[in-house]
Residue, then its C-alpha position, 0 to 999 in steps of 0.5 A: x165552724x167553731x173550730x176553724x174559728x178557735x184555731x184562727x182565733x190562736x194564729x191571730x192571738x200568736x201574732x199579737x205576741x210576735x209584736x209584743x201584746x199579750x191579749x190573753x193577759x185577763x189583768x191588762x186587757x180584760x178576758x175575751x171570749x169569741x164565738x159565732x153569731x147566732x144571727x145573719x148579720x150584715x157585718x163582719x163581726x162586732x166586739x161587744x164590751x162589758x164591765x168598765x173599768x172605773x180607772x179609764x173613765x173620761x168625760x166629754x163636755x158637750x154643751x149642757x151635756x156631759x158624756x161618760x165614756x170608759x177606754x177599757x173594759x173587763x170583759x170582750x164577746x167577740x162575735x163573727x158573722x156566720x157567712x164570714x166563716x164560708x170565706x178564706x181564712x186570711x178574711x177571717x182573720x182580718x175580721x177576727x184582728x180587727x175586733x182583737x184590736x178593739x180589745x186594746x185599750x183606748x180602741x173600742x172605735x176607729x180612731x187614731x189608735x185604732x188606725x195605729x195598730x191596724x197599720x203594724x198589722x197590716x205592715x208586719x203581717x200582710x193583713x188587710x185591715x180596715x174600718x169596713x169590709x169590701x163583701x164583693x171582693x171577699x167573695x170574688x177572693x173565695x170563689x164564691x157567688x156574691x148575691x148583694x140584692x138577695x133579701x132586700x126590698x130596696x135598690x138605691x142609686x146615687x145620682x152623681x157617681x152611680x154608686x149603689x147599694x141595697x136596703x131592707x127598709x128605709x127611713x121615710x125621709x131618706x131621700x131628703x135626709x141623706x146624700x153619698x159618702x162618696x161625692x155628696x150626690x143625691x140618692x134614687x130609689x129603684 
């Protein structure tokens, strides 16, 4: 598995240059290291960033609060979730693009720049990258059986549009608390 992660990884940093970022430039963008996570998480991979560079720090104001946040570090550990590595290659490096774009300067969220370069890629290359991933359909696109509700004690329903989804645990105050993302509903626990 880490060497079909290592050549996808090398496609993706060969289509970084064809629009002009040299990723791998340790000075401008820091040094990335990828691997496979060691856990079975649920998302499709994380970029955990390290060593802030002091020249890109900004503070936000935030009533008496003030909060430090730096737009570029000097160190990148790029994680894919193991289960991704069973998908198509093009799945896997979507995932892969997507946490290399969070090596960017100024794109370590979903913000604006962020959307600016998903949306080269996704233009000029025929990626699909987005903020979250669709599991179902990227399993349906490998051929292989997707068992959502599997290990989870939780099946929740929204009321209003039927959208639903699965917990390992729940807040206790989850049914008051939180509404769909979708239509704003109320949720059911199942």
């Amino acid at each position: 598995m880490e060497k079909k992660l290592n050549k996808l990884f090398c496609e993706c940093i060969k289509d970084f240059n064809l629009i002009g970022i040299d990723i791998l430039n340790d000075k401008k963008y820091g040094k990335i290291n990828i691997s496979i996570s060691k856990r079975n998480n649920k998302r499709y991979g994380c970029c955990k960033q390290e060593n802030p560079d002091k020249n890109f720090k900004t503070t936000i104001k935030n009533g008496m609060k003030r909060i430090i946040r730096y737009e570029k570090f000097e160190l990148h550990n790029i994680e894919i979730s193991p289960w991704v590595m069973q998908l198509e290659d093009d799945i896997i490096k979507n995932t892969i693009i997507h946490e290399l774009i969070h090596c960017l300067p100024y794109c370590n969220n979903h913000g604006e720049i962020f959307k600016k370069y998903a949306k080269i890629f996704n233009e000029k290359f025929e990626y699909d990258i987005s903020r979250v991933g669709n599991k179902k359909k990227d399993f349906e696109k490998s051929n292989i059986e997707f068992n959502e509700n599997e290990n989870y004690k939780y099946r929740i329903i929204c009321k209003k549009c039927g959208q639903e989804f699965f917990r390992q645990r729940l807040n206790k105050d989850f049914l008051r608390k939180y509404r769909c993302g979708k239509c704003g509903g109320k949720f059911s626990i199942l």
